[in-house]
DODREN-577104 format. One record per atom (N, C-alpha, C): z, x, y. Coordinates in steps of 0.1 Angstrom, whole numbers, padded with zeros to 4 digits, always signed. Atoms other than C-alpha are relative to their C-alpha. Layout:
# residues N
ZXY;...
***
This chain:
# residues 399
+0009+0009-0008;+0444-0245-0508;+0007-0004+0013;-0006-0001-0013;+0453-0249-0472;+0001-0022+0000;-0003+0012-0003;+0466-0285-0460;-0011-0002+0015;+0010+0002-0010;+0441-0299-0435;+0008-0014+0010;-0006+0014-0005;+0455-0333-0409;+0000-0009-0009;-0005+0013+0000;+0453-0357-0426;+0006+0001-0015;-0008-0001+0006;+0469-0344-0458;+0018+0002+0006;-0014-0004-0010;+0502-0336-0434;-0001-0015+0005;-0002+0014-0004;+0497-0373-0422;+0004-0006-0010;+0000+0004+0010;+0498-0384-0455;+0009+0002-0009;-0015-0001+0005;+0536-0369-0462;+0003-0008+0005;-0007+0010-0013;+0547-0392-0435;-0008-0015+0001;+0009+0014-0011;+0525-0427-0435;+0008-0003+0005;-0011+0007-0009;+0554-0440-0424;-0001-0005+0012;+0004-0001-0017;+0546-0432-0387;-0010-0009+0004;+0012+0010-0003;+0518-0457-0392;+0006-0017-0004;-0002+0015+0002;+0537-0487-0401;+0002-0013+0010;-0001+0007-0012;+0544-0499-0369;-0008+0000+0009;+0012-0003-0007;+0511-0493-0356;-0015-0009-0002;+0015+0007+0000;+0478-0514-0350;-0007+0010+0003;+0011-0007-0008;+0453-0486-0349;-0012-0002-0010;+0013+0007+0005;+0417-0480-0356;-0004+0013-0007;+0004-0017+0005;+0401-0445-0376;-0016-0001+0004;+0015-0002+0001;+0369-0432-0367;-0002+0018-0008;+0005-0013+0009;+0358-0407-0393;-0010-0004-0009;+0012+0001+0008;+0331-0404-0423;+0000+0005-0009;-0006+0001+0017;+0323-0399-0454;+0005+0014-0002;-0008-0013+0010;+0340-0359-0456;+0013-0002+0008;-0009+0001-0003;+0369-0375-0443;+0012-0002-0014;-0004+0006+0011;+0386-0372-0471;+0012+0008-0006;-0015+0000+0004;+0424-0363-0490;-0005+0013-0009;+0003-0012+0009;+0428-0331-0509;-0003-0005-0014;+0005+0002+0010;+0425-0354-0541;-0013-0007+0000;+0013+0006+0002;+0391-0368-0528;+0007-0011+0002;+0001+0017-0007;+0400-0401-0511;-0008-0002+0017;+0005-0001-0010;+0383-0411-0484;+0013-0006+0010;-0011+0002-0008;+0411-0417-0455;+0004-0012+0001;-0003+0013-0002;+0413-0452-0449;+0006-0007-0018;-0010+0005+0012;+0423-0459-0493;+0011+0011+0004;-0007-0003-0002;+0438-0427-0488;+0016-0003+0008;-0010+0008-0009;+0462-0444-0461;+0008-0013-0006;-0003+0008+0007;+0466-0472-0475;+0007-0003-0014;-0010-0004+0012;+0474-0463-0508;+0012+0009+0000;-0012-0006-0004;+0500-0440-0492;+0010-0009+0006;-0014+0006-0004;+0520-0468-0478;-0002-0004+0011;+0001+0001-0014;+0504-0472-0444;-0010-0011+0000;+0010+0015+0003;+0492-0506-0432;-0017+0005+0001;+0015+0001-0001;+0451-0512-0432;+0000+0002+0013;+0004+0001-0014;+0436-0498-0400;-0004-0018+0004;+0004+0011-0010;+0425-0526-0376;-0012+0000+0000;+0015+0000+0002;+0392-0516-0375;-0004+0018-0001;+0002-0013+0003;+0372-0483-0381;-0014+0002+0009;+0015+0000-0007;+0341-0469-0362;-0006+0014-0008;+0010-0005+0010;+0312-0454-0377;-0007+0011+0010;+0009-0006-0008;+0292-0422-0362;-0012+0000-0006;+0011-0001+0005;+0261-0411-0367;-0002+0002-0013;-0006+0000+0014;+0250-0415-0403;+0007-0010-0008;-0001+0011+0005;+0272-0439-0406;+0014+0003-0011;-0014-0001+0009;+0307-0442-0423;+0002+0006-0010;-0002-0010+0011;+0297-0431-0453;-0014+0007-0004;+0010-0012+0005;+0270-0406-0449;-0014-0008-0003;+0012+0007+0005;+0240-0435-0456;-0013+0007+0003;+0008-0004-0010;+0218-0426-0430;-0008+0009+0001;+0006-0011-0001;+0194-0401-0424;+0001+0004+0019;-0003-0007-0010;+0192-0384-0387;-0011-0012+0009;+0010+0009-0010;+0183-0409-0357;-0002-0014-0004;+0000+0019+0001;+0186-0442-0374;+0015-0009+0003;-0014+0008-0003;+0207-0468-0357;+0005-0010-0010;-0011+0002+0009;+0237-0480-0374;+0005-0019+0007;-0003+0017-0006;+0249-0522-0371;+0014+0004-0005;-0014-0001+0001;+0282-0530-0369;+0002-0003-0018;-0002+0002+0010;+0294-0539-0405;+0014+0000-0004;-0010-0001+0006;+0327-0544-0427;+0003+0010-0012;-0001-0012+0010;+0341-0518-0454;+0001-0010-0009;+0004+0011+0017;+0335-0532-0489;+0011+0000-0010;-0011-0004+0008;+0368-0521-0499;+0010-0003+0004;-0008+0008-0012;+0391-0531-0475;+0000-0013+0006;+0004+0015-0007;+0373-0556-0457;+0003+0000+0020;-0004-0001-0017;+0381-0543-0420;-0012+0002+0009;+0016+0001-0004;+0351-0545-0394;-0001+0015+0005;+0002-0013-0005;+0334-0512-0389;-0013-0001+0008;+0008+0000-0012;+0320-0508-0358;-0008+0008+0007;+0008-0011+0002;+0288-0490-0348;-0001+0009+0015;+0000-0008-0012;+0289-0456-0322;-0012+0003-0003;+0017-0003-0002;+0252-0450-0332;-0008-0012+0001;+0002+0015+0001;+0232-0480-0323;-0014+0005+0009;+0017-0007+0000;+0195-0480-0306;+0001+0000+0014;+0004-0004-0018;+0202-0468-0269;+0008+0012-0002;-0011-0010-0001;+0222-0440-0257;+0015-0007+0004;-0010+0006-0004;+0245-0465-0242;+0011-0006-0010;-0011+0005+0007;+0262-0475-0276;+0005+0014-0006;-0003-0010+0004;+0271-0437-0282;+0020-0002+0008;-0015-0001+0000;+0302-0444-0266;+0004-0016+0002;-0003+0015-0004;+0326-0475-0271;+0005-0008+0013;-0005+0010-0013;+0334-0506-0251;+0014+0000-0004;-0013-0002-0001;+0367-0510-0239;+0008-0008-0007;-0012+0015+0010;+0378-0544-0261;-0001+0008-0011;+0004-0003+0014;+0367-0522-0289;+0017+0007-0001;-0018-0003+0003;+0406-0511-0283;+0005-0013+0007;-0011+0009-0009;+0421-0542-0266;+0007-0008-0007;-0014-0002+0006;+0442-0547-0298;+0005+0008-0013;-0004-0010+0009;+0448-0515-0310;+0013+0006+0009;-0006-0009-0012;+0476-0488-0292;-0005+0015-0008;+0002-0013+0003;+0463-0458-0317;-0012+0001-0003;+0015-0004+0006;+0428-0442-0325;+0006+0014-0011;+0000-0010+0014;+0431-0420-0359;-0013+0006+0001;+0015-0003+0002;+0399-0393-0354;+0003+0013-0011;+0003-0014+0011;+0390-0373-0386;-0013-0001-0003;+0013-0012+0003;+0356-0352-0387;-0001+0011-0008;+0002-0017+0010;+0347-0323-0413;-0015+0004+0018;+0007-0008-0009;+0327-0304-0381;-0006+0011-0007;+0006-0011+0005;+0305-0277-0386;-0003+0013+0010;-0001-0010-0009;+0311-0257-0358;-0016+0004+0006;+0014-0004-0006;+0273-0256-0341;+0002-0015+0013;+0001+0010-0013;+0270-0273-0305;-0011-0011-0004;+0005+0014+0001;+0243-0298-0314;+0005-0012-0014;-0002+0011+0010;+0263-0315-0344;+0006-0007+0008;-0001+0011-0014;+0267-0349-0327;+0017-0003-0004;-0011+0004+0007;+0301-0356-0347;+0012+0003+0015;-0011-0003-0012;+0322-0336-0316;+0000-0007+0008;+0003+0004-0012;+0305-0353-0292;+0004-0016+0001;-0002+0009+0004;+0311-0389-0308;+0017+0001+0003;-0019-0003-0004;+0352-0376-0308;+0002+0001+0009;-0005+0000-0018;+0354-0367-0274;-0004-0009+0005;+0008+0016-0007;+0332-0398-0260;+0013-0016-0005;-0006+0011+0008;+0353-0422-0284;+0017+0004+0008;-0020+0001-0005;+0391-0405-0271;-0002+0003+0014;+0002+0008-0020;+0380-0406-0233;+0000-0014+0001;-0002+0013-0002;+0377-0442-0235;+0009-0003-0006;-0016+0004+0006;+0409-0446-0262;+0011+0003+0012;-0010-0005-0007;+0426-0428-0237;+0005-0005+0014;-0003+0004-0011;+0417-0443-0206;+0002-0015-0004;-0013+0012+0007;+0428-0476-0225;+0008-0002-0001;-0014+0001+0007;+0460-0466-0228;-0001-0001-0012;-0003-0003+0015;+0456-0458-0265;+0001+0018-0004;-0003-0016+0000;+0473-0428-0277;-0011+0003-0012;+0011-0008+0004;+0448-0405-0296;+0003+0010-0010;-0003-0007+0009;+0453-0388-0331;-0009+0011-0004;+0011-0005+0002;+0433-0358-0340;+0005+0007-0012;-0001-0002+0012;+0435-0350-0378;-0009+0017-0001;+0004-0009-0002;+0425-0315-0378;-0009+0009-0013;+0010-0009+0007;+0396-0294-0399;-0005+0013-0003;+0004-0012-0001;+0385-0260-0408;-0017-0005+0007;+0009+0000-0003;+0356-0250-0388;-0005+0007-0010;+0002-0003+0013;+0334-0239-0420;-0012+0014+0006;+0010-0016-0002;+0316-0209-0400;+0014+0010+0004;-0007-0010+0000;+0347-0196-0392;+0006+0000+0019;-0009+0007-0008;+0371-0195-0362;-0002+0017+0010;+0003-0012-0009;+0360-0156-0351;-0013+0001+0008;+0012-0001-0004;+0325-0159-0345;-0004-0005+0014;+0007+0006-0006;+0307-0170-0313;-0014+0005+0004;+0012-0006+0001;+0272-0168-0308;-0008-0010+0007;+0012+0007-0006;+0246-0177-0284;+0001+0003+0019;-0004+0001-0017;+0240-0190-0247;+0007-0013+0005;-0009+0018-0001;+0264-0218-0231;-0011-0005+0008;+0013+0006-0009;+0242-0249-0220;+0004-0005+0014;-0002+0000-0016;+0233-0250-0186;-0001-0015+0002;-0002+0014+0001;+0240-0281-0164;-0016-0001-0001;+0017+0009-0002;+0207-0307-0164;-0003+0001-0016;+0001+0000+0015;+0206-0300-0200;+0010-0007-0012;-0012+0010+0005;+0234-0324-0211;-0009-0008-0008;+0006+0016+0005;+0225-0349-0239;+0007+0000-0013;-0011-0001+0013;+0244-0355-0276;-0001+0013-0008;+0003-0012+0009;+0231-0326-0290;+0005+0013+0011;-0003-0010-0009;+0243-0307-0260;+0008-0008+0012;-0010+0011-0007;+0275-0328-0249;+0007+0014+0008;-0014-0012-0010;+0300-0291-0240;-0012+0011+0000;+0001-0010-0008;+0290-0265-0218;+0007+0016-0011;-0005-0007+0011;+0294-0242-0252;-0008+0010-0002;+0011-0006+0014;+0275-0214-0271;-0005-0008-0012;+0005+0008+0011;+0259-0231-0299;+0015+0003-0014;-0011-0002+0009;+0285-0214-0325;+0012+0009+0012;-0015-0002-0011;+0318-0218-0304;+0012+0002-0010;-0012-0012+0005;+0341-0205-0331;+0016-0012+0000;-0012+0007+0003;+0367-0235-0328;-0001-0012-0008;+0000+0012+0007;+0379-0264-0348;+0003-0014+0009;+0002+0011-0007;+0376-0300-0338;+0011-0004+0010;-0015+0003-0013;+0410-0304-0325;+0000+0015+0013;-0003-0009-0014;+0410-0272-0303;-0010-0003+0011;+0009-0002-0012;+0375-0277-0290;-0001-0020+0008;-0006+0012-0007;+0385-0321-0281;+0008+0003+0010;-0014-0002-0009;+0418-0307-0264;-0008+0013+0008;+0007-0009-0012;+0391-0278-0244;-0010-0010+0009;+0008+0005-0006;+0366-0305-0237;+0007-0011+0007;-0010+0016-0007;+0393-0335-0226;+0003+0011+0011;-0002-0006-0008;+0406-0310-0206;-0008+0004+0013;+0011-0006-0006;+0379-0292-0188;-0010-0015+0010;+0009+0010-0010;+0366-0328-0179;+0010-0008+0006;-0006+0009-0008;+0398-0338-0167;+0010-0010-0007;-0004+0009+0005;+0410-0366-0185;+0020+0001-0002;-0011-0003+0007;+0444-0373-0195;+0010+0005-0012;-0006-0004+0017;+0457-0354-0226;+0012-0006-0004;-0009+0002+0006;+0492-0366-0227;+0000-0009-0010;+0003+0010+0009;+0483-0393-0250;-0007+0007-0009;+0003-0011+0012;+0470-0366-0275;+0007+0006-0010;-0005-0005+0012;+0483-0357-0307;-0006+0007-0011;+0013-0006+0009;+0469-0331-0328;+0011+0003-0014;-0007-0008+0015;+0479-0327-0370;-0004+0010+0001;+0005-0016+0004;+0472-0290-0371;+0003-0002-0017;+0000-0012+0007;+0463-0270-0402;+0010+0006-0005;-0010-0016+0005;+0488-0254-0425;-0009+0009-0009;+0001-0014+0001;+0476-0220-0435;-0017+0004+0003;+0014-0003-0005;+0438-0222-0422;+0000+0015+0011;-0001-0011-0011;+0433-0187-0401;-0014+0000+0002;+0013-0003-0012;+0402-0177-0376;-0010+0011-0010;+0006-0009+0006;+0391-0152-0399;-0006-0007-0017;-0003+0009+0011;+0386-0180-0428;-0020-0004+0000;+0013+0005+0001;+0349-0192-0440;+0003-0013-0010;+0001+0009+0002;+0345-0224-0457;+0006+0004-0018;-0006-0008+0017;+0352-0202-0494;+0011+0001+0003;-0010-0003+0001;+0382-0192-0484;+0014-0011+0002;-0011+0012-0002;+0399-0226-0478;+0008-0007-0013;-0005+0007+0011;+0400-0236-0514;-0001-0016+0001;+0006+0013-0005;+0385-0272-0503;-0011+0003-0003;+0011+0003+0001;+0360-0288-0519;-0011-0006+0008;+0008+0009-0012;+0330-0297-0502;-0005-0013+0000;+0007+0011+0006;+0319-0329-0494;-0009-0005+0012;+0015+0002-0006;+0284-0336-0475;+0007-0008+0010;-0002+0009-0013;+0297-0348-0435;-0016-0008+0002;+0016+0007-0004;+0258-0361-0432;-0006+0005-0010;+0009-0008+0012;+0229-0358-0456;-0007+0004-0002;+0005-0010+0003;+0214-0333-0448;+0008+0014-0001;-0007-0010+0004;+0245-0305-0450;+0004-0008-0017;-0016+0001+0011;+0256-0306-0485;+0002+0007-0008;-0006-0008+0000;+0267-0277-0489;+0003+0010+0007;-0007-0010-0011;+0288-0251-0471;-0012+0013+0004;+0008-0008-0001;+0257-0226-0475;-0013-0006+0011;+0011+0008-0008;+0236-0251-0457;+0003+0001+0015;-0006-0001-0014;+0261-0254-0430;+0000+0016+0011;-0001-0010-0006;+0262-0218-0424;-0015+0002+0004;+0015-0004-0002;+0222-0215-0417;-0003-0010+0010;+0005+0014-0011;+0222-0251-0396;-0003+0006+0011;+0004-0005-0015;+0227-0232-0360;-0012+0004+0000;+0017-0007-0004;+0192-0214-0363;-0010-0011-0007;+0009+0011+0008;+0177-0240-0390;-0006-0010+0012;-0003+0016-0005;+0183-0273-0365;-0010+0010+0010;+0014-0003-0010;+0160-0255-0339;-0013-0002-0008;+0013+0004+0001;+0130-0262-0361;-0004-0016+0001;+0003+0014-0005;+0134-0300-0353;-0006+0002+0011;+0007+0001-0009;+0120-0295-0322;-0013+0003+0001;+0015-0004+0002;+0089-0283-0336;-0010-0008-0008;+0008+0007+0007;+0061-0294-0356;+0001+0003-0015;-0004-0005+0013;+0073-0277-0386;+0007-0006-0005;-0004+0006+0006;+0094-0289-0409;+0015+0008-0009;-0011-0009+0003;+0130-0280-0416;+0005-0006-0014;-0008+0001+0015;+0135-0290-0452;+0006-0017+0000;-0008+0011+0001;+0144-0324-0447;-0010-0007-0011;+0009+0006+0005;+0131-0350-0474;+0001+0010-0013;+0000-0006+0010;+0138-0319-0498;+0011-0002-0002;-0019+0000+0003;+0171-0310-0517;+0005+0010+0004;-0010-0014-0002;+0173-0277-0500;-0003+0000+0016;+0001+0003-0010;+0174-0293-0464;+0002+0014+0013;-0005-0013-0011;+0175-0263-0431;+0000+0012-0010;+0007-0016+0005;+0170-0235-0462;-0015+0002-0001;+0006+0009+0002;+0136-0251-0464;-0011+0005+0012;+0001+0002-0011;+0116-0239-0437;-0023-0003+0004;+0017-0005-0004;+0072-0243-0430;-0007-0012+0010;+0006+0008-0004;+0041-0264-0426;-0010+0002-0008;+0012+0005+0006;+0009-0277-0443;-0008+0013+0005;+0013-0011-0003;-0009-0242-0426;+0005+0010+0005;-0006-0013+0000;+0014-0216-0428;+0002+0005-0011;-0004-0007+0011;+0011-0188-0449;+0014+0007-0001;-0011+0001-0001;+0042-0182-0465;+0003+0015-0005;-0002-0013+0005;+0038-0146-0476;+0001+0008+0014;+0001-0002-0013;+0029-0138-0443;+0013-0002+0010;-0011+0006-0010;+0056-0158-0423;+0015+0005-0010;-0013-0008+0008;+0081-0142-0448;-0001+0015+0002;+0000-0012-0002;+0071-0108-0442;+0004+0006+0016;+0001-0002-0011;+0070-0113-0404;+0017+0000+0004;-0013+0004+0000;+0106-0126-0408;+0012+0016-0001;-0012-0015+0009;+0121-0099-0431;-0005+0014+0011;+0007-0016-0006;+0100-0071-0407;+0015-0004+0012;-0010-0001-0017;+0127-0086-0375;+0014+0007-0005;-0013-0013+0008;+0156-0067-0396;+0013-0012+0005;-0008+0013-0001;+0177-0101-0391;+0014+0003-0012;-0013-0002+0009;+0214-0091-0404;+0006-0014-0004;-0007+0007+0010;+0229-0108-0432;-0014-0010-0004;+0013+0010-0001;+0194-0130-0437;-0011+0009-0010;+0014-0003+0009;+0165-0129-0463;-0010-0012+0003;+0006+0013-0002;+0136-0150-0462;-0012+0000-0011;+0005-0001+0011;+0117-0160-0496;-0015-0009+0003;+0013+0008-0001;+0077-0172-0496;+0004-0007-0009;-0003+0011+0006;+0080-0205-0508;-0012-0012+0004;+0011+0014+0000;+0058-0239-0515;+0012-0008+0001;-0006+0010+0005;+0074-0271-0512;-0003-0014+0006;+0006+0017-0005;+0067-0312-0504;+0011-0008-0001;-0014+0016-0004;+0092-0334-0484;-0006-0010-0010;-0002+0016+0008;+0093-0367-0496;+0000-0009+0008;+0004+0004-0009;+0097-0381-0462;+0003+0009+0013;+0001-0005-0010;+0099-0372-0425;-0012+0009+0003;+0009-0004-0006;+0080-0348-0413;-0011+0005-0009;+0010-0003+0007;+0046-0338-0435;+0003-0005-0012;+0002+0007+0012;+0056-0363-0458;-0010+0000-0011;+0009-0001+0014;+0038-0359-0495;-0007+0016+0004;+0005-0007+0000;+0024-0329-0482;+0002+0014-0007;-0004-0012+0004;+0027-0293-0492;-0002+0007+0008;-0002-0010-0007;+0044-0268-0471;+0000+0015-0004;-0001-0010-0002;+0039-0235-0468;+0015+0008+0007;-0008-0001-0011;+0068-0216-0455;+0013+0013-0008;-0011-0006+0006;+0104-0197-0466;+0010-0008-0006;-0011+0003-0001;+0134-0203-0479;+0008+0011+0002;-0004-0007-0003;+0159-0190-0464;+0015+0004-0008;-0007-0004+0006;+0185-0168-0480;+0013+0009+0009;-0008-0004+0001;+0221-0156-0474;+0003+0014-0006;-0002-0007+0007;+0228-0122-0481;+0015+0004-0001;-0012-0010-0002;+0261-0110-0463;+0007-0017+0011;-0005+0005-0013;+0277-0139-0442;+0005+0000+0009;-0005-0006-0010;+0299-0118-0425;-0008+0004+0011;+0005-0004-0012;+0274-0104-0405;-0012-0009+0008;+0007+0007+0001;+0252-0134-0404;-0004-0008+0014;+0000+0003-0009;+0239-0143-0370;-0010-0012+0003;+0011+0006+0006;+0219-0178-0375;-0007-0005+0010;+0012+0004-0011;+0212-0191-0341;-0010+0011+0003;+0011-0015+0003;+0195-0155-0340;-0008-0002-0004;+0008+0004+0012;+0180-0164-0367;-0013-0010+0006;+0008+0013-0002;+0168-0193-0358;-0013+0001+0011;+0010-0001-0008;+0153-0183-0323;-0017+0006-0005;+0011-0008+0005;+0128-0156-0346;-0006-0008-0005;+0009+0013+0004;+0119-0187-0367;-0007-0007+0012;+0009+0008-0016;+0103-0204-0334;-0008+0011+0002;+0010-0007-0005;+0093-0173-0324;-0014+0002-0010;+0008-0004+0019;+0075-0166-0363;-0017-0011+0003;+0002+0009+0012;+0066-0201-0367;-0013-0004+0018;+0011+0004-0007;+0045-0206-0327;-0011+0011+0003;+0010-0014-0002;+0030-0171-0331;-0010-0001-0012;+0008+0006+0015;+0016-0179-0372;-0004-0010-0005;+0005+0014+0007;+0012-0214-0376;-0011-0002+0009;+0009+0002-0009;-0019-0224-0361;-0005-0014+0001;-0004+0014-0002;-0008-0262-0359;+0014+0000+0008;-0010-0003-0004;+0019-0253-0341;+0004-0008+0013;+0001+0009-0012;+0031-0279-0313;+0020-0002+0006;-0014+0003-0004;+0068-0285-0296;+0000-0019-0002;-0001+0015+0003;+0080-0323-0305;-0001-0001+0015;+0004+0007-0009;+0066-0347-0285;+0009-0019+0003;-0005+0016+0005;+0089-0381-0299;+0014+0000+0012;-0018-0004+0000;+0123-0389-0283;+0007+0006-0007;-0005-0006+0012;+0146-0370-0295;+0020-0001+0003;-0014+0003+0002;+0183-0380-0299;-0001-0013+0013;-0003+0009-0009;+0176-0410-0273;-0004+0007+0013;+0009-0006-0016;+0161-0387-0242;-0014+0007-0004;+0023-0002+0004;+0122-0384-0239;-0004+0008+0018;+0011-0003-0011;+0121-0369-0203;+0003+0017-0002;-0003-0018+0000;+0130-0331-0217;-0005+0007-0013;+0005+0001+0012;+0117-0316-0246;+0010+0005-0009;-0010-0003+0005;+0136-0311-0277;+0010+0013-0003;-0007-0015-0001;+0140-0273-0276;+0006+0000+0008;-0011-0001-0005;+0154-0276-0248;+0014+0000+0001;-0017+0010+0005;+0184-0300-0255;+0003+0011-0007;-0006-0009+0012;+0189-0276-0285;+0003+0012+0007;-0003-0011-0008;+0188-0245-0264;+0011+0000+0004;-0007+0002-0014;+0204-0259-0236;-0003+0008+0015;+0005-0010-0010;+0181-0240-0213;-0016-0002+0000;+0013+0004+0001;+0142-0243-0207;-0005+0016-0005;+0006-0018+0001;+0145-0201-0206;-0016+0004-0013;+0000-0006+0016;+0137-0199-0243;-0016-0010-0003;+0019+0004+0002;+0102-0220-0243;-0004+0004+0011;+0008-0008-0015;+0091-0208-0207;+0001+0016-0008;+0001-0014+0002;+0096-0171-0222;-0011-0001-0012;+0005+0000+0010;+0077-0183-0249;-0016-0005+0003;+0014+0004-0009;+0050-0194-0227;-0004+0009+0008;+0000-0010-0003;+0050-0163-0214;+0004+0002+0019;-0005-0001-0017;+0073-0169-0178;+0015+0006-0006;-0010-0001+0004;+0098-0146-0187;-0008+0004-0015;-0004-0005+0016;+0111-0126-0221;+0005-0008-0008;-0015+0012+0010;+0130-0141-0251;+0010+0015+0002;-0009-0011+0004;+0146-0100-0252;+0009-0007+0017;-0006+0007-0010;+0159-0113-0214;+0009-0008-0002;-0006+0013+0000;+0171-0144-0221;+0013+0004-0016;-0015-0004+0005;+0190-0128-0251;+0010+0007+0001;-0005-0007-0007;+0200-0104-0235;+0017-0008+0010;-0013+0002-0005;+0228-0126-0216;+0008-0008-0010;-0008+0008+0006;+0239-0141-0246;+0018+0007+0001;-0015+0000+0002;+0268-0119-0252;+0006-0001+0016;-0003+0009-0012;+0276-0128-0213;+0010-0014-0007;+0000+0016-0001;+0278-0162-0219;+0011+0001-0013;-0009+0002+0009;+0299-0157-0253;+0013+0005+0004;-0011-0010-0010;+0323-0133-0236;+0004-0013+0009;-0007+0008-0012;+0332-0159-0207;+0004-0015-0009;-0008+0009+0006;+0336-0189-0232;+0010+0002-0011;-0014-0008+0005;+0358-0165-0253;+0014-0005+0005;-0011-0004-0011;+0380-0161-0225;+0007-0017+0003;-0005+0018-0006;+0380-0201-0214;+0006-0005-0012;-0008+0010+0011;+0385-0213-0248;+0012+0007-0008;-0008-0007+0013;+0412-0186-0267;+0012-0007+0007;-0011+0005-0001;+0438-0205-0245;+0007-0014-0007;-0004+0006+0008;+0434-0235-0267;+0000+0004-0014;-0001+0000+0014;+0432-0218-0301;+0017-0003-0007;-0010+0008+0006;+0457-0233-0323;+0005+0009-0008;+0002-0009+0007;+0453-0209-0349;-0003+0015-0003;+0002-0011-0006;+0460-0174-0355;+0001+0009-0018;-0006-0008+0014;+0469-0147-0385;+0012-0005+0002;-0009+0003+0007;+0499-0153-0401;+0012+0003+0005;-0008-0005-0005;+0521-0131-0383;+0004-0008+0017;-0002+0000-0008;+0516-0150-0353;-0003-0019+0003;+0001+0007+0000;+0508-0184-0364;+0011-0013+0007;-0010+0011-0009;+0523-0218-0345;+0006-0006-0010;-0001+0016+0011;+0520-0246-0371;+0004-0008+0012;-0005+0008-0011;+0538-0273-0359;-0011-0013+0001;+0009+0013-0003;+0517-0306-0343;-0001+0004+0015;
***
């Protein structure tokens, strides 16, 4: 089983004794025997953080997607945990007393390697202001659970910035949380010297979420499980629609229809696009809440065949394409969506308007995919100079 940050922190508390800092992580922050970090810490010998901050979701996973989070105390501890999701966009990132008596920030995230999970964007926002504090900045490091070879998609263009589309990335950017913090601190400037990253012992680029020997445990509640996470990059584009991505079920983003889509149909239309590594099963099923609550959906579930070759934002675009060509309720969300109401949600998620204008028929979608590998090729190149991680033969270690 590979050692991850914050088990390698956890030979050493030591280094924390002399230290007032604060952790921001959640509930898959957690110790190779299953602790969540802060007992883990603590029961290792290292004083009680100072305080802890909570992202989206919520410390420990409560939440569902979009509901604001109040400050609160841990029920175990007793230390105040303070809320980065709250009901503006303006409490996405902290205020500056929220360090004015700390000197360290502790950040541990289980990531999922897809540009709209808000988790990265929460770590970078949170160690720009630790940092311009003067508080040095810990980054406990994670396997990316899609894997550290892959990249896939288009990077988002500027004007398209919002939490779901914080870095100028491909949707599946191929690095783990510590490489892609220390690409985005960078790239915006900031000061890194005050950065500290625990690397990974024996995690490699070529690694899937199986091959770590690490149990999983649900970062938000609708991944929970590693099979979920590999399908999210194409899944999470049907939020933007009128469809219904499995939420309110137990098989959330595999999950995919609506109250007036035939599902034999939209499964056949699926399986005819010859989508590698991907199956897609006619299926019935009835959220529970969110979208078409009580109702009965029509639709797929979607199946894994080969993961290796498994391309999901791909995926994902055919679903939009499937689901505004066959459903004939078919509408793009109209609600806010992550706290901005003047763009619509495909976009954000895109990171481009291309992909609904093509769909509106200004412009191709074969065009607009067409420069993906572009765009993956040039953030290759920008980001392999922070990869951390390599094969065996060539590996750093180290901090």
């Amino acid at each position: 089983m590979i050692k991850v940050g914050l088990d390698r922190l956890l030979e050493t508390p030591e280094v924390l004794r002399s230290r007032r800092y604060g952790i921001i992580a959640h509930a898959a922050s957690v110790s190779a025997d299953l602790l969540p970090i802060h007992l883990a810490l603590v029961r290792g010998g290292a004083p009680a953080p100072v305080r802890m901050f909570a992202p989206e979701h919520g410390f420990f996973g409560v939440e569902q997607d979009m509901m604001s989070l109040a400050n609160a105390a841990d029920p175990w501890i007793g230390v105040p945990v303070l809320s980065l999701y709250g009901e503006s966009e303006a409490t996405l990132r902290p205020e500056a007393e929220s360090f004015s008596d700390v000197d360290l920030i502790v950040v541990d995230f289980q990531d999922i390697g897809s540009r709209y999970y808000t988790y990265a964007a929460t770590a970078v926002w949170a160690a720009e202001a630790a940092l311009a504090a003067g508080c040095e900045v810990w980054i406990l490091d994670r396997p990316n659970p899609l894997g550290g070879d892959s990249v896939e998609g288009n990077i988002r263009q500027p004007g398209f910035e919002s939490f779901v589309g914080a870095f100028a990335t491909p949707v599946r950017h191929g690095l783990t949380l510590a490489e892609l913090m220390h690409w985005a601190l960078s790239v915006g400037d900031s000061d890194t010297s005050g950065l500290r990253v625990w690397q990974m012992d024996g995690w490699q680029r070529s690694m899937s979420w199986r091959d770590t020997g690490r149990r999983w445990v649900a970062p938000s509640p609708n991944i929970p499980t590693p099979r979920i996470a590999d399908v999210y990059p194409g899944a999470c584009l049907v939020e933007a629609t009128s469809a219904s991505e499995g939420r309110g079920t137990t098989r959330p983003f595999e999950l995919i229809g609506s109250p007036t889509l035939d599902p034999v149909r939209f499964a056949d239309r699926l399986n005819a696009a010859g989508l590698a590594g991907a199956r897609f099963i006619p299926s019935y099923f009835r959220p529970q809440f969110q979208k078409h609550a009580g109702a009965v959906c029509g639709g797929v579930q979607w199946a894994v065949d080969d993961i290796s070759c498994l391309q999901a934002y791909r995926c994902g675009i055919e679903i939009v394409r499937a689901l505004e060509e066959m459903d004939p309720e078919f509408a793009w969300r109209e609600e806010p969506y992550e706290f901005v109401s003047d763009r619509p949600a495909i976009d954000l998620l895109t990171g481009t308007d291309a992909f609904r204008l093509a769909l509106d028929g200004r412009g191709t979608v074969e065009d607009w995919l067409a420069g993906w590998e572009a765009d993956s090729r040039l953030f290759r190149e920008a980001s392999e100079p922070f990869h951390r991680y390599h094969d065996r033969s060539r590996s750093r270690g180290g901090q």
